[in-house]
mmJSON file of the N, C-alpha and C atoms, coordinates in Angstrom:
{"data_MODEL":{"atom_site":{
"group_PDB":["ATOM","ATOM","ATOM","ATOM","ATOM","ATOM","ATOM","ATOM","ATOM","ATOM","ATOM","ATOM","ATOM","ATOM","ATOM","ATOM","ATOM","ATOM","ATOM","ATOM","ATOM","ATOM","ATOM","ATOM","ATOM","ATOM","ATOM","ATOM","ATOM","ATOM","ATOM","ATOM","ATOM","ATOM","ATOM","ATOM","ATOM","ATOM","ATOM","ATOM","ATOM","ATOM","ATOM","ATOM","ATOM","ATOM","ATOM","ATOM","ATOM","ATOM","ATOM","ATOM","ATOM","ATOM","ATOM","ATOM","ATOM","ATOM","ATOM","ATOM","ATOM","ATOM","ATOM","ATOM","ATOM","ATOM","ATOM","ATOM","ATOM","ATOM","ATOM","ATOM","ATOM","ATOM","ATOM","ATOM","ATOM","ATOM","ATOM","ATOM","ATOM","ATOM","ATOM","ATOM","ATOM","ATOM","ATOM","ATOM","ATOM","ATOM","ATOM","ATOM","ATOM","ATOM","ATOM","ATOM","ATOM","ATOM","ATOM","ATOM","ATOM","ATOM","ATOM","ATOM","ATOM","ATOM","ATOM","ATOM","ATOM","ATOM","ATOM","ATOM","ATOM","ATOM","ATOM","ATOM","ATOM","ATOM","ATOM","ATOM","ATOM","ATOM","ATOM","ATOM","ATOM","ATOM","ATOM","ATOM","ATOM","ATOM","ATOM","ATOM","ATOM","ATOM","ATOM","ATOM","ATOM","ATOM","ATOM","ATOM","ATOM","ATOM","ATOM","ATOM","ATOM","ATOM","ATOM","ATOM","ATOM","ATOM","ATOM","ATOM","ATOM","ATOM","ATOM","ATOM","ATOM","ATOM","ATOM","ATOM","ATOM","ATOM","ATOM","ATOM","ATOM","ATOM","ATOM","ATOM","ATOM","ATOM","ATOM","ATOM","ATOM","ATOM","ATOM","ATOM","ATOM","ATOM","ATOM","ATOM","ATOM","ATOM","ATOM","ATOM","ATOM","ATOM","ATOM","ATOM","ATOM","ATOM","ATOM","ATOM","ATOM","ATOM","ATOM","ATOM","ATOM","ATOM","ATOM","ATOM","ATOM"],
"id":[1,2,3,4,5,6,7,8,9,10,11,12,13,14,15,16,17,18,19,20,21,22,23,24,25,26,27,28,29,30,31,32,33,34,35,36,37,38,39,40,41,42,43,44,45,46,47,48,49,50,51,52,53,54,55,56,57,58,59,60,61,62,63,64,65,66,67,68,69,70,71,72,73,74,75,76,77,78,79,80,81,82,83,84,85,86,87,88,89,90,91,92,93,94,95,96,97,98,99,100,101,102,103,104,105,106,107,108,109,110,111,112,113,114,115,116,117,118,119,120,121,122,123,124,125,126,127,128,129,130,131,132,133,134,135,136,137,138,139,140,141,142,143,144,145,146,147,148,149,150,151,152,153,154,155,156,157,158,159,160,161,162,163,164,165,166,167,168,169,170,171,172,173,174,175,176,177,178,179,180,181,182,183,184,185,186,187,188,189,190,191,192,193,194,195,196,197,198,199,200,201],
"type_symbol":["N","C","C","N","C","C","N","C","C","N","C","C","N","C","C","N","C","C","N","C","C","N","C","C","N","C","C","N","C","C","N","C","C","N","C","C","N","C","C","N","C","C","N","C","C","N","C","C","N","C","C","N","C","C","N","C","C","N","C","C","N","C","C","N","C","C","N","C","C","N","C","C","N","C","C","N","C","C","N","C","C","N","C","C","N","C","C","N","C","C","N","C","C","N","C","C","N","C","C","N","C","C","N","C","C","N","C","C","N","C","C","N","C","C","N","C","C","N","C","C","N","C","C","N","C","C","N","C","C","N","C","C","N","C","C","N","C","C","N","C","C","N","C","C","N","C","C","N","C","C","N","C","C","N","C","C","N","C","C","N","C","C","N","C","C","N","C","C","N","C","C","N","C","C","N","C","C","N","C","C","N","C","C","N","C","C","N","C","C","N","C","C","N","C","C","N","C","C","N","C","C"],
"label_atom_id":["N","CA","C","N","CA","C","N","CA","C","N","CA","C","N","CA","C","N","CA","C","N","CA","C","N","CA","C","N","CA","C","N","CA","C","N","CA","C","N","CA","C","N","CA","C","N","CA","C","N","CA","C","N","CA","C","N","CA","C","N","CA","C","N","CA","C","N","CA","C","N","CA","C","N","CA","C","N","CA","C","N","CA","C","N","CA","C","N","CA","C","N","CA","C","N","CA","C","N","CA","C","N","CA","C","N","CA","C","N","CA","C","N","CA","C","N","CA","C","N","CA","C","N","CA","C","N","CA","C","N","CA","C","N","CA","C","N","CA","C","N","CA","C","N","CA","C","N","CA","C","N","CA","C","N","CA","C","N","CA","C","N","CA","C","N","CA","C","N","CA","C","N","CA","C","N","CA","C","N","CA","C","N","CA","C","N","CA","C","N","CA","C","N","CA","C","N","CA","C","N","CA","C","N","CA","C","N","CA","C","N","CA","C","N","CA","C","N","CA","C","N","CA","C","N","CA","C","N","CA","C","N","CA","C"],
"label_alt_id":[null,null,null,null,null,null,null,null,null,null,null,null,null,null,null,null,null,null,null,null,null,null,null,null,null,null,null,null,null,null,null,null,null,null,null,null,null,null,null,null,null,null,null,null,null,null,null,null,null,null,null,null,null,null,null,null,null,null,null,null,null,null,null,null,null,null,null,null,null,null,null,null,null,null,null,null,null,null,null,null,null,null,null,null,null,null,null,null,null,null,null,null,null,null,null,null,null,null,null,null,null,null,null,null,null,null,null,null,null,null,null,null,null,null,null,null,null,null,null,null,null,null,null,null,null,null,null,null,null,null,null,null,null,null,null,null,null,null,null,null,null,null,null,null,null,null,null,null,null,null,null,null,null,null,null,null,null,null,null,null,null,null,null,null,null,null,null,null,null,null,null,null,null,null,null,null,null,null,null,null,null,null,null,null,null,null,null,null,null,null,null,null,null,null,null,null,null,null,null,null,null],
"label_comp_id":["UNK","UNK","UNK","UNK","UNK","UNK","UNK","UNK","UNK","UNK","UNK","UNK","UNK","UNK","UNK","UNK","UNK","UNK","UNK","UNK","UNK","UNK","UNK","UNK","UNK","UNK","UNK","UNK","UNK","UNK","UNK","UNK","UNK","UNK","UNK","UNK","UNK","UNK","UNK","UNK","UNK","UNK","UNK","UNK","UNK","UNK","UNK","UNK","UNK","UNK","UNK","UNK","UNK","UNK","UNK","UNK","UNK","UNK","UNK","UNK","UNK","UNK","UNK","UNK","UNK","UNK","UNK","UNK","UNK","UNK","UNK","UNK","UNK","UNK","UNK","UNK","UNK","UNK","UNK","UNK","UNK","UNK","UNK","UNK","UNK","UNK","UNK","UNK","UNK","UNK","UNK","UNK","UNK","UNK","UNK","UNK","UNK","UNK","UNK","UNK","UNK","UNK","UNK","UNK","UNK","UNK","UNK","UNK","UNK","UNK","UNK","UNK","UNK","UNK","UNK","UNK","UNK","UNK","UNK","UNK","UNK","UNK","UNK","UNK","UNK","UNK","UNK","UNK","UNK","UNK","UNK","UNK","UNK","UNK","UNK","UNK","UNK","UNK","UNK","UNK","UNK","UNK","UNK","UNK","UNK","UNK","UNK","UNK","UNK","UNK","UNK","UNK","UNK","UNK","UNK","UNK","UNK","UNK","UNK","UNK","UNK","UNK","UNK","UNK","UNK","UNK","UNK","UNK","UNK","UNK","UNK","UNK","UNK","UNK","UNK","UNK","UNK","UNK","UNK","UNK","UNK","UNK","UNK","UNK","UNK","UNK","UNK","UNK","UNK","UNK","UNK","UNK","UNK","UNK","UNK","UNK","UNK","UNK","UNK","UNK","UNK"],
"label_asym_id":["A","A","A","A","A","A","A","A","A","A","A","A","A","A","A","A","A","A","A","A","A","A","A","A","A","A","A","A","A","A","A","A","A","A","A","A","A","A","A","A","A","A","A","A","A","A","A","A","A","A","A","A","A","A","A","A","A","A","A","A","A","A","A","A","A","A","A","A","A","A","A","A","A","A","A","A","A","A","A","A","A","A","A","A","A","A","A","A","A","A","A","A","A","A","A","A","A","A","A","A","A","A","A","A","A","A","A","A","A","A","A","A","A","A","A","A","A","A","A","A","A","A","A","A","A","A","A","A","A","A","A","A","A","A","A","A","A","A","A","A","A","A","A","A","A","A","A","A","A","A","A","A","A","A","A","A","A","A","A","A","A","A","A","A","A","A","A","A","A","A","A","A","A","A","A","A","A","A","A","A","A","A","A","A","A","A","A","A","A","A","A","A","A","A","A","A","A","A","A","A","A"],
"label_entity_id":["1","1","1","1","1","1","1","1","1","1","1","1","1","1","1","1","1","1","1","1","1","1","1","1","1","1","1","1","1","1","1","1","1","1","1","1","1","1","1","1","1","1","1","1","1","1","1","1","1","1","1","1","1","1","1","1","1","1","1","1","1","1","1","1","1","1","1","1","1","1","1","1","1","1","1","1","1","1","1","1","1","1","1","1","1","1","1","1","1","1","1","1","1","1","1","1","1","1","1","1","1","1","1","1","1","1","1","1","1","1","1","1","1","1","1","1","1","1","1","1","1","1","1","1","1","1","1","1","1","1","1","1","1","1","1","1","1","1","1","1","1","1","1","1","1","1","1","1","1","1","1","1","1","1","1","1","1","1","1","1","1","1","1","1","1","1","1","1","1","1","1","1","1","1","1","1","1","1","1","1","1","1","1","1","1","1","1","1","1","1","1","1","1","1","1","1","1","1","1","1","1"],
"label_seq_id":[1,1,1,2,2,2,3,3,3,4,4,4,5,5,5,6,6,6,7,7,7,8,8,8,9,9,9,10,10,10,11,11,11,12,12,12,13,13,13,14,14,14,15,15,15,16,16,16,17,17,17,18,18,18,19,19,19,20,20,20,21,21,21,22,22,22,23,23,23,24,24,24,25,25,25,26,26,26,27,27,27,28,28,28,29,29,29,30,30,30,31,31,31,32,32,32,33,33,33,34,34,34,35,35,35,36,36,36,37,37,37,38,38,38,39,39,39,40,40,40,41,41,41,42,42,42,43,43,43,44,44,44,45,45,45,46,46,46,47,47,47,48,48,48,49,49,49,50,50,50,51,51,51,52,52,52,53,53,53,54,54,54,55,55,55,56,56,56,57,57,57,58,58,58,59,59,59,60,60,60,61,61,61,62,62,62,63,63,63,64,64,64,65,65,65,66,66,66,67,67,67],
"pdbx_PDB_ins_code":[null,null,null,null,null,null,null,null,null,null,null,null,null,null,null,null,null,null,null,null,null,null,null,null,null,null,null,null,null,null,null,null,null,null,null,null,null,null,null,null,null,null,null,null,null,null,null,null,null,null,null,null,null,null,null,null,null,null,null,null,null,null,null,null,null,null,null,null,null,null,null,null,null,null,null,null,null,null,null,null,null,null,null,null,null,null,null,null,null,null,null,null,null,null,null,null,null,null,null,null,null,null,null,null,null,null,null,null,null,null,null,null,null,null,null,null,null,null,null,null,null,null,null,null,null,null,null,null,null,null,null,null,null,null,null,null,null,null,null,null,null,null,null,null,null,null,null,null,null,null,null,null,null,null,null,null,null,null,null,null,null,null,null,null,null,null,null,null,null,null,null,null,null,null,null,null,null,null,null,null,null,null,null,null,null,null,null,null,null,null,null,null,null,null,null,null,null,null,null,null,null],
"Cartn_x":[14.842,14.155,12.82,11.839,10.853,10.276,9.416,9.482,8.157,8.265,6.531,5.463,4.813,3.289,3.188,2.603,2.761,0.897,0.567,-0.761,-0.872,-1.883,-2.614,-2.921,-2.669,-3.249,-4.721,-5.412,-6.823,-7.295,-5.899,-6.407,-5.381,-4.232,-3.879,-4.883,-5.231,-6.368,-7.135,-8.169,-9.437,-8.288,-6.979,-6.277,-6.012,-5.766,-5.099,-6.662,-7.779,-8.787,-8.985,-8.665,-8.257,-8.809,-9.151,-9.397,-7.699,-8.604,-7.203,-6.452,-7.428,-6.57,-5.897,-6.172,-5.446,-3.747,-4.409,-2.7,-1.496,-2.598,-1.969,-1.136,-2.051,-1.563,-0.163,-0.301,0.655,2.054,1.865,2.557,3.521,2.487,3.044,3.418,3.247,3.94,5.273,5.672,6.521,6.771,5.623,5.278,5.579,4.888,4.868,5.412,6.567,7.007,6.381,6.15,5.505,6.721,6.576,7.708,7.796,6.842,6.887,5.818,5.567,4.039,3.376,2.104,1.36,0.949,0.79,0.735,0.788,0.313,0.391,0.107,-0.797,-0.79,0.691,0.737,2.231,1.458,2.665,1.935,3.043,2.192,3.034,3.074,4.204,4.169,2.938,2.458,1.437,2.039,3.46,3.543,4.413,4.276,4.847,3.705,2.549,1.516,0.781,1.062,0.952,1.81,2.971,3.978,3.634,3.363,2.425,1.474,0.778,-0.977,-0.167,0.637,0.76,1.608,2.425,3.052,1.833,0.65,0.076,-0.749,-1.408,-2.172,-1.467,-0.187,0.938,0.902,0.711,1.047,-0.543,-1.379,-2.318,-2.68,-3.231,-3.68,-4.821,-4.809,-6.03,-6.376,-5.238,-5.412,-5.316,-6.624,-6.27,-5.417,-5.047,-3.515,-4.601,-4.732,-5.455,-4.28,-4.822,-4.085,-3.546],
"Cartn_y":[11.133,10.611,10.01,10.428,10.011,8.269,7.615,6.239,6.812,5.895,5.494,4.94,5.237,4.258,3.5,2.375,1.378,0.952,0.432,0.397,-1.356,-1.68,-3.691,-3.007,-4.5,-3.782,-3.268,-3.798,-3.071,-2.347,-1.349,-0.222,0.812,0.172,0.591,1.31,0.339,-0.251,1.02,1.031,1.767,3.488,3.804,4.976,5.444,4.643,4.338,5.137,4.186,4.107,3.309,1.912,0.282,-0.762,-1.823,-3.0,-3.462,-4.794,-4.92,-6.292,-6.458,-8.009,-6.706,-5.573,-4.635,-4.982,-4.498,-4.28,-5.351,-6.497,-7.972,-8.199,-7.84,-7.963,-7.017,-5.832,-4.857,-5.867,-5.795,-6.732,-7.889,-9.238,-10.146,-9.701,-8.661,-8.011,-7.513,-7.21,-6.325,-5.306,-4.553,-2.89,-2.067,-3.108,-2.615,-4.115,-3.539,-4.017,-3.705,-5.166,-5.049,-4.23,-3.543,-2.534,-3.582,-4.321,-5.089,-6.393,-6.69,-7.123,-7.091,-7.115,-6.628,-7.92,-8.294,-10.061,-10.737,-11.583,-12.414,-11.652,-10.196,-9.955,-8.603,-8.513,-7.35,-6.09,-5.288,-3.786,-3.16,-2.043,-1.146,0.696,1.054,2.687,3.198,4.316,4.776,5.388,5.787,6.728,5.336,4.372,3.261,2.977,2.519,2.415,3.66,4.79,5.909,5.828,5.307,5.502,4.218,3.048,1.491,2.583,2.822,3.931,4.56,5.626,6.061,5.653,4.55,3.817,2.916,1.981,1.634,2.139,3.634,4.751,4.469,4.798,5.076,4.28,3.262,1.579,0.587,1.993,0.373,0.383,-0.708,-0.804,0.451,0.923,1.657,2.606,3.318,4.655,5.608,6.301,7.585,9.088,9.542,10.824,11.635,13.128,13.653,15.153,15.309,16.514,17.733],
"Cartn_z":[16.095,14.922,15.358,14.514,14.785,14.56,15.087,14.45,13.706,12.295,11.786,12.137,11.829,12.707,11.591,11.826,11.187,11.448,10.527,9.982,9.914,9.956,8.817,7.878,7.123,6.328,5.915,6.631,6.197,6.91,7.516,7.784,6.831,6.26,5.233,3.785,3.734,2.708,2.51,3.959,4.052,3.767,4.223,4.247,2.458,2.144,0.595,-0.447,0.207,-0.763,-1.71,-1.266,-2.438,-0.964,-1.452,-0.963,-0.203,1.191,1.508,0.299,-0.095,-1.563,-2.156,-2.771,-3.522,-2.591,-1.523,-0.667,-0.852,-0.476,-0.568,-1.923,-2.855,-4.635,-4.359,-3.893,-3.971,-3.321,-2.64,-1.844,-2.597,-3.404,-3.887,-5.258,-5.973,-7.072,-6.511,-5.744,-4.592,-4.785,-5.161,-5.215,-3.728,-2.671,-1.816,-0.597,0.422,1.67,2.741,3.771,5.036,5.772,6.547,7.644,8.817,9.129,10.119,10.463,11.633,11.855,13.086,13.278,14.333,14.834,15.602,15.997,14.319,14.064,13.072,11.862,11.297,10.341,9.792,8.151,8.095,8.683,8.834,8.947,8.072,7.781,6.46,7.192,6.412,6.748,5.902,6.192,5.229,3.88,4.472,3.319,2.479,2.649,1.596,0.591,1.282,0.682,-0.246,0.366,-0.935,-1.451,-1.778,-3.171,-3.971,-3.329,-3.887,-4.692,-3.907,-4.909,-5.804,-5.892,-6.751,-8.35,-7.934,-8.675,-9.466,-9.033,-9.33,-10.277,-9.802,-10.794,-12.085,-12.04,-13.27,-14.459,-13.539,-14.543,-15.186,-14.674,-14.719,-16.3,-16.324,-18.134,-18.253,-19.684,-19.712,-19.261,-18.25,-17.205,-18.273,-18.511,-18.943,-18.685,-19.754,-19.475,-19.598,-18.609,-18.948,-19.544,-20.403,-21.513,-21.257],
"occupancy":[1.0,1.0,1.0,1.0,1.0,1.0,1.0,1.0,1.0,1.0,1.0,1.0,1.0,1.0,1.0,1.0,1.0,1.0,1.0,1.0,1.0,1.0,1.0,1.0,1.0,1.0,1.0,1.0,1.0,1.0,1.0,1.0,1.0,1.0,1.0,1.0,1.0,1.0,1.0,1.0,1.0,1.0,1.0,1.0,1.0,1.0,1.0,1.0,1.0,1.0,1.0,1.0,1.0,1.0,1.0,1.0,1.0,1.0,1.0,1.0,1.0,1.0,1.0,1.0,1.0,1.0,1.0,1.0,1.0,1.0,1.0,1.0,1.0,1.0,1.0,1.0,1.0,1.0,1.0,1.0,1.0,1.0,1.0,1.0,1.0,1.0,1.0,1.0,1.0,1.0,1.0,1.0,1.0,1.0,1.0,1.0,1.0,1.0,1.0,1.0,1.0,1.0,1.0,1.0,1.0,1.0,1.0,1.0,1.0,1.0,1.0,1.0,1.0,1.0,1.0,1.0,1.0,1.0,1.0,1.0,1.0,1.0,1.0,1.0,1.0,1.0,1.0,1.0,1.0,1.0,1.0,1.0,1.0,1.0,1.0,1.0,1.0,1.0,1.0,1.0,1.0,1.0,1.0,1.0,1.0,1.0,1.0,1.0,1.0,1.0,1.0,1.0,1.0,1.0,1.0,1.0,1.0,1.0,1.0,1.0,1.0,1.0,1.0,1.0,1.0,1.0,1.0,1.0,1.0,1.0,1.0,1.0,1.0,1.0,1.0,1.0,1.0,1.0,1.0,1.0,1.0,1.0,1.0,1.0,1.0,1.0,1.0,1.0,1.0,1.0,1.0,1.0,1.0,1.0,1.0,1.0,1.0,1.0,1.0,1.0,1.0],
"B_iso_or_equiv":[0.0,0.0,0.0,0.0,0.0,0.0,0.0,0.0,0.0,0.0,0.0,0.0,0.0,0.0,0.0,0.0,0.0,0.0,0.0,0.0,0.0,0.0,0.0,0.0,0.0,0.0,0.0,0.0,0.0,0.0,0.0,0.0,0.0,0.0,0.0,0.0,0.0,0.0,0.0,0.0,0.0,0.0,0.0,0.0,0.0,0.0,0.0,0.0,0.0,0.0,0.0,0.0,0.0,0.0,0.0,0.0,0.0,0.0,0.0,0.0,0.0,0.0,0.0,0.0,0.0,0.0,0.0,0.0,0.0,0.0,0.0,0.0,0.0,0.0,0.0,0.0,0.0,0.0,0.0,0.0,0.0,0.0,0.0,0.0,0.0,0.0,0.0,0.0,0.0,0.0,0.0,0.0,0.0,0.0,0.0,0.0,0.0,0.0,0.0,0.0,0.0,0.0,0.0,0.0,0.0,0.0,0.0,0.0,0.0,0.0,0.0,0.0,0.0,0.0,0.0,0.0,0.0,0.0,0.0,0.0,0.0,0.0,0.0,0.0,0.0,0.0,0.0,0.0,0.0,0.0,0.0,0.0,0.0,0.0,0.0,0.0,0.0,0.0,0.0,0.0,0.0,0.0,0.0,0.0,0.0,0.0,0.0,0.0,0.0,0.0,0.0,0.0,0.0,0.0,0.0,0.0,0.0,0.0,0.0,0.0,0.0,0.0,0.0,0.0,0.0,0.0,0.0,0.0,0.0,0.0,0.0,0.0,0.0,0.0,0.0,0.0,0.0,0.0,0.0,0.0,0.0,0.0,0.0,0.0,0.0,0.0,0.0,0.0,0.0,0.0,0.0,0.0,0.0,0.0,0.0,0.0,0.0,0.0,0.0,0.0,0.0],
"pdbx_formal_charge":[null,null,null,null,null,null,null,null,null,null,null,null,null,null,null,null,null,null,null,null,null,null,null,null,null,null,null,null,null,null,null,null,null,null,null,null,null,null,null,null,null,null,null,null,null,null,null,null,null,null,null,null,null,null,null,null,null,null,null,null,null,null,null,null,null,null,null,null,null,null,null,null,null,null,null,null,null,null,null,null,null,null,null,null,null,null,null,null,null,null,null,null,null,null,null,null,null,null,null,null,null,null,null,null,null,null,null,null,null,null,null,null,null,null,null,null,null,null,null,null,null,null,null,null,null,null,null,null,null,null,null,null,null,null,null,null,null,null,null,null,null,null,null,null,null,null,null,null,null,null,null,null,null,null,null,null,null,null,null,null,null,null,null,null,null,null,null,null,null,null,null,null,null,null,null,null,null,null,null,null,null,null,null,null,null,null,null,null,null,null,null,null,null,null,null,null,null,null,null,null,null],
"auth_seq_id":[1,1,1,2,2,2,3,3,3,4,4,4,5,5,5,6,6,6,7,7,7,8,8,8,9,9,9,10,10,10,11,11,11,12,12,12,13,13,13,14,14,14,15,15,15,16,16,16,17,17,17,18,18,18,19,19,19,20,20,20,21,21,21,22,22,22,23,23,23,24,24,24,25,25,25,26,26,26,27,27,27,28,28,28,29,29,29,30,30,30,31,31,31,32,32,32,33,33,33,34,34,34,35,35,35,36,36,36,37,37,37,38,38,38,39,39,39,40,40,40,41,41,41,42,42,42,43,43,43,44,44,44,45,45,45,46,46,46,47,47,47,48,48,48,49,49,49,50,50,50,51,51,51,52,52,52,53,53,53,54,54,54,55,55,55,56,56,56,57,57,57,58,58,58,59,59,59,60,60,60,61,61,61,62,62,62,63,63,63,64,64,64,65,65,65,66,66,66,67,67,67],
"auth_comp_id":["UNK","UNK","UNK","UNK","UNK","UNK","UNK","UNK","UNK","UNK","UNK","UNK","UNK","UNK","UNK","UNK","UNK","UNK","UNK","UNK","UNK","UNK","UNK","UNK","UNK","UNK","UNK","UNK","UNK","UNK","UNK","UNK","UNK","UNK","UNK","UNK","UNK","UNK","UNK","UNK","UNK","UNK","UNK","UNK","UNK","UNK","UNK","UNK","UNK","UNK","UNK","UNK","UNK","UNK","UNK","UNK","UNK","UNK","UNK","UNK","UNK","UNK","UNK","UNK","UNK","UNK","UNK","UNK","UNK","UNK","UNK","UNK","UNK","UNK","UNK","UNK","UNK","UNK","UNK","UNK","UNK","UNK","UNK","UNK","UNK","UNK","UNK","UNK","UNK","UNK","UNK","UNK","UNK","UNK","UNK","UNK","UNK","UNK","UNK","UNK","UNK","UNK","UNK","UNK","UNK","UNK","UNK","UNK","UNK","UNK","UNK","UNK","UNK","UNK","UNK","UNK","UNK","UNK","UNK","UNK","UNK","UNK","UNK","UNK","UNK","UNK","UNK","UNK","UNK","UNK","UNK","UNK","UNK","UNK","UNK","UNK","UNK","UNK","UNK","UNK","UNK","UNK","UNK","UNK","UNK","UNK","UNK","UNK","UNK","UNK","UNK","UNK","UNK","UNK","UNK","UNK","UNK","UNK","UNK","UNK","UNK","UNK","UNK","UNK","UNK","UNK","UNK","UNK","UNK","UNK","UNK","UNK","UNK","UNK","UNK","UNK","UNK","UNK","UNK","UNK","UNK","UNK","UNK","UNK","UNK","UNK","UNK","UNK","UNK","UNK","UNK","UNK","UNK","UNK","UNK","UNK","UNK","UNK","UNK","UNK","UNK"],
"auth_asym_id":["A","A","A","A","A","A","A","A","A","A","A","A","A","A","A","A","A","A","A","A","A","A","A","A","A","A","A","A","A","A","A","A","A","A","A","A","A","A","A","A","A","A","A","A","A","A","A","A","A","A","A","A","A","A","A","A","A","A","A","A","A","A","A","A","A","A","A","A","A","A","A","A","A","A","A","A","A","A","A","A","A","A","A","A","A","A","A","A","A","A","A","A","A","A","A","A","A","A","A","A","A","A","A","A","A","A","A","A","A","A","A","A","A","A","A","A","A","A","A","A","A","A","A","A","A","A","A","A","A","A","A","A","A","A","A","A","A","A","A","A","A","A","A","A","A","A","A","A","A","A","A","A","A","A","A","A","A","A","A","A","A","A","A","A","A","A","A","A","A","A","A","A","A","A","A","A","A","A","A","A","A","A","A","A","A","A","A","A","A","A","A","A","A","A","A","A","A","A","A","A","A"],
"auth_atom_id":["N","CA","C","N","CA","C","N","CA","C","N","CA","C","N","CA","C","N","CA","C","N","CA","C","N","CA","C","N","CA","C","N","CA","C","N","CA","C","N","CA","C","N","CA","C","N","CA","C","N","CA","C","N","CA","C","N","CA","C","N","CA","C","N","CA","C","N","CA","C","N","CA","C","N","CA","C","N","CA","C","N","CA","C","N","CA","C","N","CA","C","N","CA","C","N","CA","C","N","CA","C","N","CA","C","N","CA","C","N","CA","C","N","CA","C","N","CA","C","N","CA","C","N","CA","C","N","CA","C","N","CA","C","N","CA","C","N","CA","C","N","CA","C","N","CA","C","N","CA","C","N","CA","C","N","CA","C","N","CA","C","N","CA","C","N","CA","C","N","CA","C","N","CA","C","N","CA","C","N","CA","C","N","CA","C","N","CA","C","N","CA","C","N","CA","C","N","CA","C","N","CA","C","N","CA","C","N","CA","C","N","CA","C","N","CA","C","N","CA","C","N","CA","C","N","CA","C","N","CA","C","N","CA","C"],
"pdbx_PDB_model_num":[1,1,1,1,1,1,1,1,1,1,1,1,1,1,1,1,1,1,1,1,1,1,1,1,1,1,1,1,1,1,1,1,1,1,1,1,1,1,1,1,1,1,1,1,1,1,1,1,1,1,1,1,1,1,1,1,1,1,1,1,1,1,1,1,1,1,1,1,1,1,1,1,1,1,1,1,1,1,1,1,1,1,1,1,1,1,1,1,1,1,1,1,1,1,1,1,1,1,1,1,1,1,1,1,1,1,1,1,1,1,1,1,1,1,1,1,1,1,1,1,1,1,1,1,1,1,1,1,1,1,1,1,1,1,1,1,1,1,1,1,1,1,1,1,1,1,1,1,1,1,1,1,1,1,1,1,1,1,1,1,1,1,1,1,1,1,1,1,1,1,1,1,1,1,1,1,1,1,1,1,1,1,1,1,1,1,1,1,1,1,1,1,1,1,1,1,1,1,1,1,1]
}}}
C-alpha cells in the first residue's frame, strides 16, 4: 500500500486553486480533516482537499447551474 503525501496547507491551497484562510475555513466548518502535521502546521492529502473543493463548488451561495 502506498502512503499519501501529505501537503501544508498552503501548499494545499496554491494545489486546490483557493487561498490558504479558504483551507483553514474548510477545515473549521469540517469540510475538510488535517491527515496529520508537519512540525507545528496540519498537513492534508490532496485528494481530501479536492473533495473539500468540490463539495464547496456545490454548496456555495449563488453558484450558478449551468443548463
Amino acid at each position: 500500500m502506498t502512503a499519501a503525501t501529505l501537503l501544508t496547507g498552503a501548499l494545499a491551497a496554491h494545489e486546490a486553486g483557493v487561498t490558504p484562510a479558504t483551507i483553514r475555513k474548510w477545515v473549521q466548518l469540517g469540510h475538510l480533516s488535517p491527515a496529520g502535521r508537519q512540525g507545528r502546521a496540519h498537513a492534508f492529502r490532496l485528494e481530501d482537499v479536492f473533495a473539500a473543493e468540490r463539495a464547496a463548488r456545490r454548496k456555495a451561495p449563488g453558484a450558478r447551474r449551468r443548463p
